[in-house]
C-alpha positions in Angstrom: -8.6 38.6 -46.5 -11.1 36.2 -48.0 -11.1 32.7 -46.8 -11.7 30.3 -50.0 -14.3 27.6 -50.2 -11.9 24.7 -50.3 -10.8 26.0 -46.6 -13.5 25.5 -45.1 -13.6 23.2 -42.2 -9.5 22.7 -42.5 -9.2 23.7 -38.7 -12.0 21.0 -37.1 -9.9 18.4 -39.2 -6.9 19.3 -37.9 -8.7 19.5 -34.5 -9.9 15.6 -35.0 -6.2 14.5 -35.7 -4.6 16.2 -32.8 -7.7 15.9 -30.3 -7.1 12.2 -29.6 -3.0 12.4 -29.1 -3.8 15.5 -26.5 -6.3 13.1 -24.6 -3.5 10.5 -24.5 -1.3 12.4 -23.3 -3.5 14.1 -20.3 -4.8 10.6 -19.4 -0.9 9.2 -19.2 0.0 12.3 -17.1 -3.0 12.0 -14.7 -1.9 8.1 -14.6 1.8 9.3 -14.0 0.8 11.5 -11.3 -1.4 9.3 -9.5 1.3 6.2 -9.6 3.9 8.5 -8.1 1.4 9.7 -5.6 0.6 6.1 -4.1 4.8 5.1 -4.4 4.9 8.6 -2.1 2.6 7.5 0.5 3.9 3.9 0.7 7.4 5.2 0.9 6.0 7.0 3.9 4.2 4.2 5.3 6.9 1.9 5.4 9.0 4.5 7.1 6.2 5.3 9.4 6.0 1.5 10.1 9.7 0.5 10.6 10.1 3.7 13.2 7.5 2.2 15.2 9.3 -1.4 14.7 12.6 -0.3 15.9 11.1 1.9 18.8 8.0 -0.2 20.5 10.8 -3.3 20.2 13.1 -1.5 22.8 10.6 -0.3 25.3 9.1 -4.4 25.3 6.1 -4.4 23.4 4.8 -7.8 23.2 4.8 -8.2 19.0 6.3 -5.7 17.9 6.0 -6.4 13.9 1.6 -6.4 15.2 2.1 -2.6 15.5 4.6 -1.7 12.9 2.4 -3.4 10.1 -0.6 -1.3 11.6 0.9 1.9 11.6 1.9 1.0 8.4 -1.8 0.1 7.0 -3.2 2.9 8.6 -0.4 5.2 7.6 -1.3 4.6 3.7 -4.7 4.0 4.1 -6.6 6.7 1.8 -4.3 6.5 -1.1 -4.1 2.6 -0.9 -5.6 -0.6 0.4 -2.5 -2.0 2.2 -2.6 -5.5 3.5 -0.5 -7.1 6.5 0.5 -9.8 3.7 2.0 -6.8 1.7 4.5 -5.9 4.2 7.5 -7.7 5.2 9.9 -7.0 8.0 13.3 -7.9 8.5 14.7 -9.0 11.2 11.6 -10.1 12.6 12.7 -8.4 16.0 15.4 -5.8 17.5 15.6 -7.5 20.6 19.2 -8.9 21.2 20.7 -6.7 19.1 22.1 -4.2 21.4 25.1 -7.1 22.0 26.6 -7.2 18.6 26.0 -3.4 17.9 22.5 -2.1 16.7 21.3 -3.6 13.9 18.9 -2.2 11.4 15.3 -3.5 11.0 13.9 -2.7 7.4 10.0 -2.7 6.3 9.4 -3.5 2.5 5.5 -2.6 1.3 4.8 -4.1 -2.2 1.3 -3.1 -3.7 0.2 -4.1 -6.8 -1.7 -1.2 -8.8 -4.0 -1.3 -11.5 -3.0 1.3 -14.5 -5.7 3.3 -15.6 -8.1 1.9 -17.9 -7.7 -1.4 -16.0 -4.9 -2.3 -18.9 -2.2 -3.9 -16.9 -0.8 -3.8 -13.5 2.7 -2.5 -11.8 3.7 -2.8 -8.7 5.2 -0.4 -6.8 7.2 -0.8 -3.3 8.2 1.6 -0.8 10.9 0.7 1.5 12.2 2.0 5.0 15.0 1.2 7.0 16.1 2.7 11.2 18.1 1.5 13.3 16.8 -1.1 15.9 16.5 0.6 19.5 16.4 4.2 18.4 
């Protein structure tokens, strides 16, 4: 078959129109992937964080919440820059709870990430909760 001349150059057209709605939607997966990497390791974190919380509190550390936001920074540290004013723990110790029943101390990590491109921000939060004392 013969190609005719009015063809020609029909396919790097078509290429132009569909190249730029293929690169959105590569960039938008890598930026999907990437948020729901960091929302992984901060779910972690915080669960790495409130273990140590309701465990260091029963053996008598001296400041227990100290520790659990460290292990907590540290845990999360090459996927995100975690701060101690990121994380909040409730209650702010275990220690009397073994009267009324063990209570539950719960570690809440919010972190604000940029989007790709720098466009806009979300924040993402990863939560854990354990049972004060172990």
């Amino acid at each position: 078959m013969r190609k005719r001349a009015c063809d020609r150059g029909a396919s790097a057209v078509e290429f132009a129109l569909v190249a730029p709605v293929l690169v959105l939607m590569l960039l938008g997966i890598i930026a999907f992937g990437h948020a729901f990497h960091v929302q992984s390791v901060l779910s972690n974190a915080a669960r790495d964080g409130v273990r140590v919380m309701a465990l260091q509190d029963a053996s008598g550390v001296t400041d227990p919440q100290v520790a659990a936001k460290n292990t907590a920074i540290d845990s999360a540290a090459p996927a995100a820059n975690v701060s101690a004013g990121q994380i909040s723990i409730t209650p702010s110790t275990c220690a009397g709870s073994g009267t009324s029943g063990p209570g539950t101390a719960t570690m809440i990590i919010r972190y604000p990430m940029q989007l790709l491109g720098g466009v806009g921000s979300v924040t993402l939060t990863g939560k854990g909760t354990m049972r004060c004392n172990g």
